[in-house]
Predicted model as a PDB file, atoms N, CA, C, CB and O in Angstrom, pLDDT in the B-factor column:
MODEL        1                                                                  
ATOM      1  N   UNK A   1      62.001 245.126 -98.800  1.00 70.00           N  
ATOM      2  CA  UNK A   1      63.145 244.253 -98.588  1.00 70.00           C  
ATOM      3  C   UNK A   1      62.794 242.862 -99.104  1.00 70.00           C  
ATOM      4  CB  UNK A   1      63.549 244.208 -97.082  1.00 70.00           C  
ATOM      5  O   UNK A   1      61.651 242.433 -98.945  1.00 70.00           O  
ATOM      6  N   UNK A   2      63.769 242.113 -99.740  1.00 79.00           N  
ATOM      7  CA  UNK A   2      63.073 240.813-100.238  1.00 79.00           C  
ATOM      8  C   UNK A   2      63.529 239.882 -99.862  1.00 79.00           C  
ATOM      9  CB  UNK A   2      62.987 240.558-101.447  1.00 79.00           C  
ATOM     10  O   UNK A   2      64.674 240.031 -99.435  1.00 79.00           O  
ATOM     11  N   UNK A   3      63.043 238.696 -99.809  1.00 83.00           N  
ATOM     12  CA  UNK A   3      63.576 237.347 -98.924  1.00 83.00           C  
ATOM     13  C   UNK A   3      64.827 236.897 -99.634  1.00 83.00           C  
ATOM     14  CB  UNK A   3      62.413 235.958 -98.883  1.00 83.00           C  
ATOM     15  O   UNK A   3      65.181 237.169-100.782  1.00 83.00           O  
ATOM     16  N   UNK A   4      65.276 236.342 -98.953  1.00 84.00           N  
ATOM     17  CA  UNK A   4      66.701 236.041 -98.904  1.00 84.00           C  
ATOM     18  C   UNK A   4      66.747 234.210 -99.459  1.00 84.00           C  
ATOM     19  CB  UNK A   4      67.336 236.397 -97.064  1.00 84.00           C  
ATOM     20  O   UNK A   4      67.438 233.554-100.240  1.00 84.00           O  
ATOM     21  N   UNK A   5      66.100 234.058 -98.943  1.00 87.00           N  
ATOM     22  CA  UNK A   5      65.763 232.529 -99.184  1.00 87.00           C  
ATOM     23  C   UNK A   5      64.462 232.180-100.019  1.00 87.00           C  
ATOM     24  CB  UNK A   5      65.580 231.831 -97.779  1.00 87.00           C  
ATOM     25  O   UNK A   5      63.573 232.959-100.364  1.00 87.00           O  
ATOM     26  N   UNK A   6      64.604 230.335-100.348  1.00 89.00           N  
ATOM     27  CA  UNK A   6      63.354 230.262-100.664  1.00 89.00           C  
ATOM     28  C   UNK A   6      62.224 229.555 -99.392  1.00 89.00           C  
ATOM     29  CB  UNK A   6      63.440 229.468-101.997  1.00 89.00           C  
ATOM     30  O   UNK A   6      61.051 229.193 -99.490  1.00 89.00           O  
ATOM     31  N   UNK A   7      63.108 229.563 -98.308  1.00 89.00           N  
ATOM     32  CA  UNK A   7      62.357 229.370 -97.448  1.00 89.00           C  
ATOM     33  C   UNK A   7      61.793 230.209 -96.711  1.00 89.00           C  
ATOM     34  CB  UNK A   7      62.739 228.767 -96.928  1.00 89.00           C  
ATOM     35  O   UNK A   7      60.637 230.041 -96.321  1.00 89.00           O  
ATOM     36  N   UNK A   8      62.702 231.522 -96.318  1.00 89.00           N  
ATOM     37  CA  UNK A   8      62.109 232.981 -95.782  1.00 89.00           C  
ATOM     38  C   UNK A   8      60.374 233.004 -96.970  1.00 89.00           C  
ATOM     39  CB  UNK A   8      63.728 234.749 -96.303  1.00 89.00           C  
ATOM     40  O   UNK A   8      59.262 233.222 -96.490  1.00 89.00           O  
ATOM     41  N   UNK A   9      60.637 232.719 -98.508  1.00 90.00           N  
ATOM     42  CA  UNK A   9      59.226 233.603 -98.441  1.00 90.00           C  
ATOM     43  C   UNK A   9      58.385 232.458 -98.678  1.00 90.00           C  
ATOM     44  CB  UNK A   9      58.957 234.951 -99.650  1.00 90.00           C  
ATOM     45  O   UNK A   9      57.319 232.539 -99.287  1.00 90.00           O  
ATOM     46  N   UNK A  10      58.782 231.560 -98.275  1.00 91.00           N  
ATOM     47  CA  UNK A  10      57.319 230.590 -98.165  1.00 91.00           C  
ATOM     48  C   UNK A  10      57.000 230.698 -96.886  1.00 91.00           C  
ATOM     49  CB  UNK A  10      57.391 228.910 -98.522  1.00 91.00           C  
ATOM     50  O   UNK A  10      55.831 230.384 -96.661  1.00 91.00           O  
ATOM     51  N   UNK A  11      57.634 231.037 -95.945  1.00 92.00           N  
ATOM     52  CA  UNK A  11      57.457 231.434 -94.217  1.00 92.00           C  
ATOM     53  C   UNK A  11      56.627 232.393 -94.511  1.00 92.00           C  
ATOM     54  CB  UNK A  11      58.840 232.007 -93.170  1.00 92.00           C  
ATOM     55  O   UNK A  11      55.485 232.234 -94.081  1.00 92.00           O  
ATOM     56  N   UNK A  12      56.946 233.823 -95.414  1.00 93.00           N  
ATOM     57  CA  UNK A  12      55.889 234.541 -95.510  1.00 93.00           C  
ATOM     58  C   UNK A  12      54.831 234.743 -96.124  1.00 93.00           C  
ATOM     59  CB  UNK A  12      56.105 235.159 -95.552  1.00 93.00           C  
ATOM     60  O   UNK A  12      54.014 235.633 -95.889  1.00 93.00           O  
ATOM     61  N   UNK A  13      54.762 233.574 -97.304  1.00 93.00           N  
ATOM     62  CA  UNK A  13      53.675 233.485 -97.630  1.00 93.00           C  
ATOM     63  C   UNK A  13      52.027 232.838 -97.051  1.00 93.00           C  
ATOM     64  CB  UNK A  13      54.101 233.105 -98.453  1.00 93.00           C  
ATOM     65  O   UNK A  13      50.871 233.116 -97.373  1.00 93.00           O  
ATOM     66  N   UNK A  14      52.772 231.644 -95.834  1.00 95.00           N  
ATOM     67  CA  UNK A  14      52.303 231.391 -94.849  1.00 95.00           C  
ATOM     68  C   UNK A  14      51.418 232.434 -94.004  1.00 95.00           C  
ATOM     69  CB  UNK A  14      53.238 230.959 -94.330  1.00 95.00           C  
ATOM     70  O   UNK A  14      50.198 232.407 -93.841  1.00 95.00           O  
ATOM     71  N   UNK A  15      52.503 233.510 -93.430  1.00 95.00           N  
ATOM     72  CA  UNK A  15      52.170 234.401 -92.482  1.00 95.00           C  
ATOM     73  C   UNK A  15      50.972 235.300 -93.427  1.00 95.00           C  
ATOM     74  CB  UNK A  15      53.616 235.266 -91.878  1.00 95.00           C  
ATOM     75  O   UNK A  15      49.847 235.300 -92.929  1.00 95.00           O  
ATOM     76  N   UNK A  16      51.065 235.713 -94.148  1.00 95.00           N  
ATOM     77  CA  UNK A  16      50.442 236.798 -95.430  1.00 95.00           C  
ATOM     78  C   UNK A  16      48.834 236.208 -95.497  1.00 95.00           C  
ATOM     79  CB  UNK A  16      51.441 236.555 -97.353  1.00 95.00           C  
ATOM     80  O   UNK A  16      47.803 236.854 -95.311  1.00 95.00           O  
ATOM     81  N   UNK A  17      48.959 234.983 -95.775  1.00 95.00           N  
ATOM     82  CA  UNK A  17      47.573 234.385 -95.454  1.00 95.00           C  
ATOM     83  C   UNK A  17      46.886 233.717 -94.564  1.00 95.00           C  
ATOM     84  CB  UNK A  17      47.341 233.816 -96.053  1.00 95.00           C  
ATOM     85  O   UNK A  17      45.727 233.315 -94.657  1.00 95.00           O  
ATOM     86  N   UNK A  18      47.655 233.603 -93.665  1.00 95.00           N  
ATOM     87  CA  UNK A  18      47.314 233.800 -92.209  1.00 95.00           C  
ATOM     88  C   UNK A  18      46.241 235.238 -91.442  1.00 95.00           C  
ATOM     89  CB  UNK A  18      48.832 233.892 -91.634  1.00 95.00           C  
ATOM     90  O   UNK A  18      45.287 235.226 -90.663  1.00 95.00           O  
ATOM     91  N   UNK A  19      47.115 236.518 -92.252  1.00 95.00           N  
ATOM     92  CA  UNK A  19      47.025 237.651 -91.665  1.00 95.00           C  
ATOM     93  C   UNK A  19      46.079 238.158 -92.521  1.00 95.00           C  
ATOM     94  CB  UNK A  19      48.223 238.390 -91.467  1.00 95.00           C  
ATOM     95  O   UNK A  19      45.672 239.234 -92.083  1.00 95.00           O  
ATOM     96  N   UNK A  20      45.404 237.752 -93.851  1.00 94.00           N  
ATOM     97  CA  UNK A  20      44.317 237.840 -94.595  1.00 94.00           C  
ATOM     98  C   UNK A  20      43.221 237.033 -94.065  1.00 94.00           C  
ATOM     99  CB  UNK A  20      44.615 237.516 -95.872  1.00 94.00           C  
ATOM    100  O   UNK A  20      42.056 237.314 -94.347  1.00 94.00           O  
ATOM    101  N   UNK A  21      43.525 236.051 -93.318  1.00 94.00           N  
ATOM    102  CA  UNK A  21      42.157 235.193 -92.564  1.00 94.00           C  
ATOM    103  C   UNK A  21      41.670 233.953 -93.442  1.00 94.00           C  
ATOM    104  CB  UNK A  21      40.658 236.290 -92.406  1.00 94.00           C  
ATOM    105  O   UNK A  21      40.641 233.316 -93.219  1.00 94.00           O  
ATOM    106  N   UNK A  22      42.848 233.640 -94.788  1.00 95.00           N  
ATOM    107  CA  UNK A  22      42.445 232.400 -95.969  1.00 95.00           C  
ATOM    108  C   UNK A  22      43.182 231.180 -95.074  1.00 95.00           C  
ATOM    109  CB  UNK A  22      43.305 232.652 -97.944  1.00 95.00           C  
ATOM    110  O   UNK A  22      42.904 230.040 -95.445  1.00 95.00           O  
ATOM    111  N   UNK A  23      44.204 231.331 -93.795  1.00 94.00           N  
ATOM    112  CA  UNK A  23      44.187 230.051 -93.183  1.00 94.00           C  
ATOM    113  C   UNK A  23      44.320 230.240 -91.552  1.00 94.00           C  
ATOM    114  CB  UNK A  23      45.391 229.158 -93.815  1.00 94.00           C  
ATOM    115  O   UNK A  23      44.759 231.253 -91.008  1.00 94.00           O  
ATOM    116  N   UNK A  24      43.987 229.399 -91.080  1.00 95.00           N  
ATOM    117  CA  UNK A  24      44.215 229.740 -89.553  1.00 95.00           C  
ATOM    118  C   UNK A  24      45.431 229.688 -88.905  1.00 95.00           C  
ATOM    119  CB  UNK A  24      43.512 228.965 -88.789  1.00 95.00           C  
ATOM    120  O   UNK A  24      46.337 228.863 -88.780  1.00 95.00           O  
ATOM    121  N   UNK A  25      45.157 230.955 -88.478  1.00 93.00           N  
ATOM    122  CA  UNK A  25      46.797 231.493 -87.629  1.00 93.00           C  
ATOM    123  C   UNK A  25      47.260 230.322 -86.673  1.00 93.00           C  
ATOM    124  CB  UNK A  25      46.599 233.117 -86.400  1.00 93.00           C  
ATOM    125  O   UNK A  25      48.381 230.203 -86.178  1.00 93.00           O  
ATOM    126  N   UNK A  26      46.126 229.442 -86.503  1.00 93.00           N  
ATOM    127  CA  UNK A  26      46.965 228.217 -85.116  1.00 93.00           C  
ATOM    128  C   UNK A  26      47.286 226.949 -86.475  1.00 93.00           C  
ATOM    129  CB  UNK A  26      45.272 227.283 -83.204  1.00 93.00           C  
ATOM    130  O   UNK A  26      47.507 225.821 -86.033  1.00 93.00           O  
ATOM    131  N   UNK A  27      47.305 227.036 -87.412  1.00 93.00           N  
ATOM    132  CA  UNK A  27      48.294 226.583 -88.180  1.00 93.00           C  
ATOM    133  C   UNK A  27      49.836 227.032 -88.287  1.00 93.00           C  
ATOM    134  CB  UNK A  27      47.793 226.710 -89.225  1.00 93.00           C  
ATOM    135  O   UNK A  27      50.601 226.081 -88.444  1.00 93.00           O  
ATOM    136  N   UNK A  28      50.294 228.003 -88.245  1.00 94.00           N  
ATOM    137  CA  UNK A  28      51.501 228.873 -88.189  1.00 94.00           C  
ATOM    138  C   UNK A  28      52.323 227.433 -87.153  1.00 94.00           C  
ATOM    139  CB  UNK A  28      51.170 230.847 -87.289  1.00 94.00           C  
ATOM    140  O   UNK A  28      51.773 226.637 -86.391  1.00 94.00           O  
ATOM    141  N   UNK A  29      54.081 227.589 -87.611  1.00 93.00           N  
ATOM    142  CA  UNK A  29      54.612 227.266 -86.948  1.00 93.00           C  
ATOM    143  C   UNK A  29      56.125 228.072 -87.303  1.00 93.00           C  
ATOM    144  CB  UNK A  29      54.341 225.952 -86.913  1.00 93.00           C  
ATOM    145  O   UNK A  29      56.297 228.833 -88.255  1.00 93.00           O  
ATOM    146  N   UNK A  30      57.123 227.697 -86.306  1.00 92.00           N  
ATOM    147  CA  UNK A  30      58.138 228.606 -86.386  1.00 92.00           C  
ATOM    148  C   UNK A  30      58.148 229.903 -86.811  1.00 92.00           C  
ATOM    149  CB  UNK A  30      58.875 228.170 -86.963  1.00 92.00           C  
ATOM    150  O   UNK A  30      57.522 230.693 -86.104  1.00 92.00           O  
ATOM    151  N   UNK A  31      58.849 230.446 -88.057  1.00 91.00           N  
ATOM    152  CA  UNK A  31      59.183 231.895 -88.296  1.00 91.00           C  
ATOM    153  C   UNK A  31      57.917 232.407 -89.402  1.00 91.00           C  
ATOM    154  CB  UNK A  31      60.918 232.049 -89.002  1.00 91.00           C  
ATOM    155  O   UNK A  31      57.857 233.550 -89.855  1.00 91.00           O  
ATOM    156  N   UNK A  32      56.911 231.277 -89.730  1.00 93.00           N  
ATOM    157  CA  UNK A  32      55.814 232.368 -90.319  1.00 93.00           C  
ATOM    158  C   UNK A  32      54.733 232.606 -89.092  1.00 93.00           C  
ATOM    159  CB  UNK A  32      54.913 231.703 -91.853  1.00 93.00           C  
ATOM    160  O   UNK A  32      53.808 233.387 -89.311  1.00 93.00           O  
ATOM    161  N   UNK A  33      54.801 232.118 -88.129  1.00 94.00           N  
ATOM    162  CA  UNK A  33      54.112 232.406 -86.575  1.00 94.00           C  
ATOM    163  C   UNK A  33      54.656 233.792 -86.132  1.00 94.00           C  
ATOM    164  CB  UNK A  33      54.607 231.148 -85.284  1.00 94.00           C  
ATOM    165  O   UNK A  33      53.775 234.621 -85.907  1.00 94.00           O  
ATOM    166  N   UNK A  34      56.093 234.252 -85.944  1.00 94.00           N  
ATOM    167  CA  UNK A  34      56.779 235.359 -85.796  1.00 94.00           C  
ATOM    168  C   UNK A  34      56.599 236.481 -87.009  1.00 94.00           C  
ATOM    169  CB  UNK A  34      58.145 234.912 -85.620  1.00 94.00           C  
ATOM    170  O   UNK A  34      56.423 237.687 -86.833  1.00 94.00           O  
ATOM    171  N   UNK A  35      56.680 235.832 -88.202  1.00 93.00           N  
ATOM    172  CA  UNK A  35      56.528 236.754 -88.863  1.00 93.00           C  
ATOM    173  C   UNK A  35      54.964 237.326 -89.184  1.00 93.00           C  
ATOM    174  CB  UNK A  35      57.241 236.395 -89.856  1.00 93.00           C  
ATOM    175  O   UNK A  35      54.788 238.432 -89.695  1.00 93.00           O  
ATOM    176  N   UNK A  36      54.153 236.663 -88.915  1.00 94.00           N  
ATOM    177  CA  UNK A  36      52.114 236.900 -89.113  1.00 94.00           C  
ATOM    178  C   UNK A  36      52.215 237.839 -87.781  1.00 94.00           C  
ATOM    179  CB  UNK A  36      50.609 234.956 -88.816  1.00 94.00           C  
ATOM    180  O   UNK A  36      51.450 238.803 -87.830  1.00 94.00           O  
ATOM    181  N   UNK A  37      52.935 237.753 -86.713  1.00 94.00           N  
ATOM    182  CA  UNK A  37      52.759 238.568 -85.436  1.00 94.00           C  
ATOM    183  C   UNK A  37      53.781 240.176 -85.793  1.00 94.00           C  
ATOM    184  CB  UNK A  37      53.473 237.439 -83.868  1.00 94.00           C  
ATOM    185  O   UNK A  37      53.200 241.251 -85.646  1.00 94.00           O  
ATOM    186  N   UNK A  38      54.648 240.167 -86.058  1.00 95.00           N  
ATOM    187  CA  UNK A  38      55.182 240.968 -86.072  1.00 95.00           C  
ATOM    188  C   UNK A  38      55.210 242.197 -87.660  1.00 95.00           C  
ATOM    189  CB  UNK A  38      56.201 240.266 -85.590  1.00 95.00           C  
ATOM    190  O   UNK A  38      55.142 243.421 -87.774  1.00 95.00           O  
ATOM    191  N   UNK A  39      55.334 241.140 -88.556  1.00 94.00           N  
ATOM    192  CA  UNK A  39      55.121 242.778 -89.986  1.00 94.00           C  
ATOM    193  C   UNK A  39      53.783 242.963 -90.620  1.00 94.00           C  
ATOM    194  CB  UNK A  39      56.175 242.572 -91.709  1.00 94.00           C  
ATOM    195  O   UNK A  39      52.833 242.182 -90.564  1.00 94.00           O  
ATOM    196  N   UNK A  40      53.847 244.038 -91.192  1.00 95.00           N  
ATOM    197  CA  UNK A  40      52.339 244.871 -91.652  1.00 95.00           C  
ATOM    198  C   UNK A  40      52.530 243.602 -92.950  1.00 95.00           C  
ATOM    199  CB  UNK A  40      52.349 247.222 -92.235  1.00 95.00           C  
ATOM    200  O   UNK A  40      53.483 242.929 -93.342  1.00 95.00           O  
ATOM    201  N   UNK A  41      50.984 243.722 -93.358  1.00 95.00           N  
ATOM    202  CA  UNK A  41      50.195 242.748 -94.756  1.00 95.00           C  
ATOM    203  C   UNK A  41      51.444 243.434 -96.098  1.00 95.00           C  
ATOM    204  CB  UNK A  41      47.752 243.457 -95.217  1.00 95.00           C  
ATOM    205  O   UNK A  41      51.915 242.629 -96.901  1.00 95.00           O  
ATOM    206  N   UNK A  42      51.767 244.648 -96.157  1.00 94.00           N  
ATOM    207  CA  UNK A  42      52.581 245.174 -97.580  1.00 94.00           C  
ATOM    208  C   UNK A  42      54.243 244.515 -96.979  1.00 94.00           C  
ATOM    209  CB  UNK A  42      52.507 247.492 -97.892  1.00 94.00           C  
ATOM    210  O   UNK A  42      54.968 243.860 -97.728  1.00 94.00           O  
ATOM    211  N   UNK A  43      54.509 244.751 -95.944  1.00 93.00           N  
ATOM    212  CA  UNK A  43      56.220 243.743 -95.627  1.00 93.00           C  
ATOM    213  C   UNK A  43      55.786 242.368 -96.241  1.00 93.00           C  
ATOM    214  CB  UNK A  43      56.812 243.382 -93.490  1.00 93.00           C  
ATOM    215  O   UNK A  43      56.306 241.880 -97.245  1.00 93.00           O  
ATOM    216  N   UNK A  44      54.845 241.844 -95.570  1.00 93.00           N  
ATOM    217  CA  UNK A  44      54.830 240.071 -96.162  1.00 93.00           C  
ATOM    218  C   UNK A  44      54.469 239.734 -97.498  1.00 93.00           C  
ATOM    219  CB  UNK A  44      53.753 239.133 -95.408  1.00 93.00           C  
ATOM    220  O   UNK A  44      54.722 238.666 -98.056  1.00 93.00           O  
ATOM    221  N   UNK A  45      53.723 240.936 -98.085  1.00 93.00           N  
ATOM    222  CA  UNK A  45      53.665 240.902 -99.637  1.00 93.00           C  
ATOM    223  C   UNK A  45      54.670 241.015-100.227  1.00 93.00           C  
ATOM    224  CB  UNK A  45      52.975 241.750-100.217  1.00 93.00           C  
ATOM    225  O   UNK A  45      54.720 240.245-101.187  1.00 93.00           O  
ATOM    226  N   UNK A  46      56.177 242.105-100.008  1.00 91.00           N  
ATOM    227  CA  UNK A  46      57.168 242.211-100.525  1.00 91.00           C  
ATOM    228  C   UNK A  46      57.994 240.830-100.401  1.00 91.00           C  
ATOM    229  CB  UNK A  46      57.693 243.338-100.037  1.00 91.00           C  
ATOM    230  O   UNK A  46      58.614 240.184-101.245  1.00 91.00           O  
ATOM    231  N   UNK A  47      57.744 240.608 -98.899  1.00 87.00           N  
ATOM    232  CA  UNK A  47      58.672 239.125 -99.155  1.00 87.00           C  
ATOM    233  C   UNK A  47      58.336 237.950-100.063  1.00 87.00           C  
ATOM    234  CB  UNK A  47      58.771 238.377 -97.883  1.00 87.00           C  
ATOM    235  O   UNK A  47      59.114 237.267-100.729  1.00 87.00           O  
ATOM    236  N   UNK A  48      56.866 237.849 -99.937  1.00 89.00           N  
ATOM    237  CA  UNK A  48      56.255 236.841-100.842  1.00 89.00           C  
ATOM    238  C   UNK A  48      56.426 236.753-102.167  1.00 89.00           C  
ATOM    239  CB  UNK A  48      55.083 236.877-100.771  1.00 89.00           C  
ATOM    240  O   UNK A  48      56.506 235.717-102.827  1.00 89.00           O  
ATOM    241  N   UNK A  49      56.483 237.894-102.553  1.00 89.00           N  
ATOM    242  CA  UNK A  49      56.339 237.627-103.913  1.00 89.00           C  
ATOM    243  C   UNK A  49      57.652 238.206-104.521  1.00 89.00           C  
ATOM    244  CB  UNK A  49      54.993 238.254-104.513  1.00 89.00           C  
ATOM    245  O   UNK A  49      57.611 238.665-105.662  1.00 89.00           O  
ATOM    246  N   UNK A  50      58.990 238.207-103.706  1.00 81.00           N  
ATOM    247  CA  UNK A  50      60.322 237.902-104.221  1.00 81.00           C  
ATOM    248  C   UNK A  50      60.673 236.665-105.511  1.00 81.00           C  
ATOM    249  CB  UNK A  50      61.031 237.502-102.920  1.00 81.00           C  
ATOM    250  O   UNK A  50      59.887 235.718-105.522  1.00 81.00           O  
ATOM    251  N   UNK A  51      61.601 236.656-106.380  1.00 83.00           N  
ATOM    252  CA  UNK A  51      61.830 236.187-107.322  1.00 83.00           C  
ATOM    253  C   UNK A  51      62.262 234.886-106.925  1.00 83.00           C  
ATOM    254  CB  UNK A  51      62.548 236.913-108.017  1.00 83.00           C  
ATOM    255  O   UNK A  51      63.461 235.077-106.725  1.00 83.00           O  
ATOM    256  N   UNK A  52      62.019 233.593-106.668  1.00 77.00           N  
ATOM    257  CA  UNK A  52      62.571 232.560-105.993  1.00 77.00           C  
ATOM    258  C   UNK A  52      63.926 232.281-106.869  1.00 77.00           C  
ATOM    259  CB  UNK A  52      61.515 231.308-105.863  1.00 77.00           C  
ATOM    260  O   UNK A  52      65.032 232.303-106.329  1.00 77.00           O  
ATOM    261  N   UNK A  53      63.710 231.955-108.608  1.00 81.00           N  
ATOM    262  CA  UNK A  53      65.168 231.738-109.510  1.00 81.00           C  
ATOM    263  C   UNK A  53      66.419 232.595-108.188  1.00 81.00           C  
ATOM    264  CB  UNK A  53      65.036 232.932-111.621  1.00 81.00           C  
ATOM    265  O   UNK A  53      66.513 233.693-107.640  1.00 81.00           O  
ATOM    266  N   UNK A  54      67.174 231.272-108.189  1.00 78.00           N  
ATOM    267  CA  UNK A  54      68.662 231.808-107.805  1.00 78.00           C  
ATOM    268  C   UNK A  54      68.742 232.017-106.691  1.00 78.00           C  
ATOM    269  CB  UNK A  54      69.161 232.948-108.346  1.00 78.00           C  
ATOM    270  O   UNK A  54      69.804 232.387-106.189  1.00 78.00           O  
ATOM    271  N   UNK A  55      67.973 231.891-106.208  1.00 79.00           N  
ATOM    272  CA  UNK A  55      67.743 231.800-104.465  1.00 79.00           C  
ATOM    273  C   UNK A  55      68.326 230.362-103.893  1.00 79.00           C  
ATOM    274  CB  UNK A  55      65.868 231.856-104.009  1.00 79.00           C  
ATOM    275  O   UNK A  55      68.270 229.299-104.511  1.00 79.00           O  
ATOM    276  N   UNK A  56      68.804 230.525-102.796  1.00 80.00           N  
ATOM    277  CA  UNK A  56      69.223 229.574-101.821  1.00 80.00           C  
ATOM    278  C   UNK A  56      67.980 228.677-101.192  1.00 80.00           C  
ATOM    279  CB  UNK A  56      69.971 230.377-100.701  1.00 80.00           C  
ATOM    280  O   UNK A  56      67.022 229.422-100.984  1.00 80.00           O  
ATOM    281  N   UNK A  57      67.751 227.536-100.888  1.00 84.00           N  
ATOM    282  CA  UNK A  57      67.026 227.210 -99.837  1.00 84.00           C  
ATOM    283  C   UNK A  57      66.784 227.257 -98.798  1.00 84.00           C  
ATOM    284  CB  UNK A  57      66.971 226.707 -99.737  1.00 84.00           C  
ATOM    285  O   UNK A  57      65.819 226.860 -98.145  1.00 84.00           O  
ATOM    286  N   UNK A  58      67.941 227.915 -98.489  1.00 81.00           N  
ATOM    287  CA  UNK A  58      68.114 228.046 -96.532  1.00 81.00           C  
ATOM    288  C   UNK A  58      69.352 229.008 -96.655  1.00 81.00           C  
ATOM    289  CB  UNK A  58      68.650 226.177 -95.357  1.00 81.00           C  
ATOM    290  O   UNK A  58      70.287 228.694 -97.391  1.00 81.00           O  
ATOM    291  N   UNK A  59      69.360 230.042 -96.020  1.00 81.00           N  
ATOM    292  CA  UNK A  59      70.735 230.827 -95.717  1.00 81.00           C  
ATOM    293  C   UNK A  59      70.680 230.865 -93.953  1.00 81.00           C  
ATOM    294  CB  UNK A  59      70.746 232.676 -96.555  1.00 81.00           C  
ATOM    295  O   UNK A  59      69.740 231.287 -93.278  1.00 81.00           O  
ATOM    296  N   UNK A  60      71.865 230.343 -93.496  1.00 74.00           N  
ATOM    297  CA  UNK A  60      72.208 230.682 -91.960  1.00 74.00           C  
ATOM    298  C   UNK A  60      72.415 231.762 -91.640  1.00 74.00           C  
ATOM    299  CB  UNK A  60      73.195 230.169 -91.435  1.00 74.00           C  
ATOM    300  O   UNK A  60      72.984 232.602 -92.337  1.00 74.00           O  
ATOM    301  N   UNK A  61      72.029 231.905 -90.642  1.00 64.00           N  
ATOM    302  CA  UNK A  61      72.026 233.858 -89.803  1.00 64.00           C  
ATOM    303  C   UNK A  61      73.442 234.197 -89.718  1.00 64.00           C  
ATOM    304  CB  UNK A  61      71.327 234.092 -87.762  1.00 64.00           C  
ATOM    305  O   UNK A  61      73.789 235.288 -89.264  1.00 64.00           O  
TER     306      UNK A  61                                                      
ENDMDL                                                                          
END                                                                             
């Protein structure tokens, strides 16, 4: 599934290297904190490395 935003996958690019151990998880804040806790290392890779061109900066729920 791929991020929706360009902020969803910088949230997960956050979480992704968080969950690889290259930054510390008590860095995390908001939704890459939720997202490092909750999806497997291949979900946060798919989000991460979504196509940013043409993407929104922010989409509301």
């Amino acid at each position: 599934m791929p991020a929706k935003s360009k902020a969803q996958q910088k949230a997960a690019g956050a979480a992704l290297s968080a969950k690889r151990g290259e930054t510390p998880k008590k860095e995390l804040r908001g939704a890459s904190k939720q997202m490092e806790k909750s999806m497997s290392e291949k979900q946060l890779e798919e989000f991460a490395s979504t196509k940013t061109k043409g993407k929104p900066e922010h989409v509301s729920r």
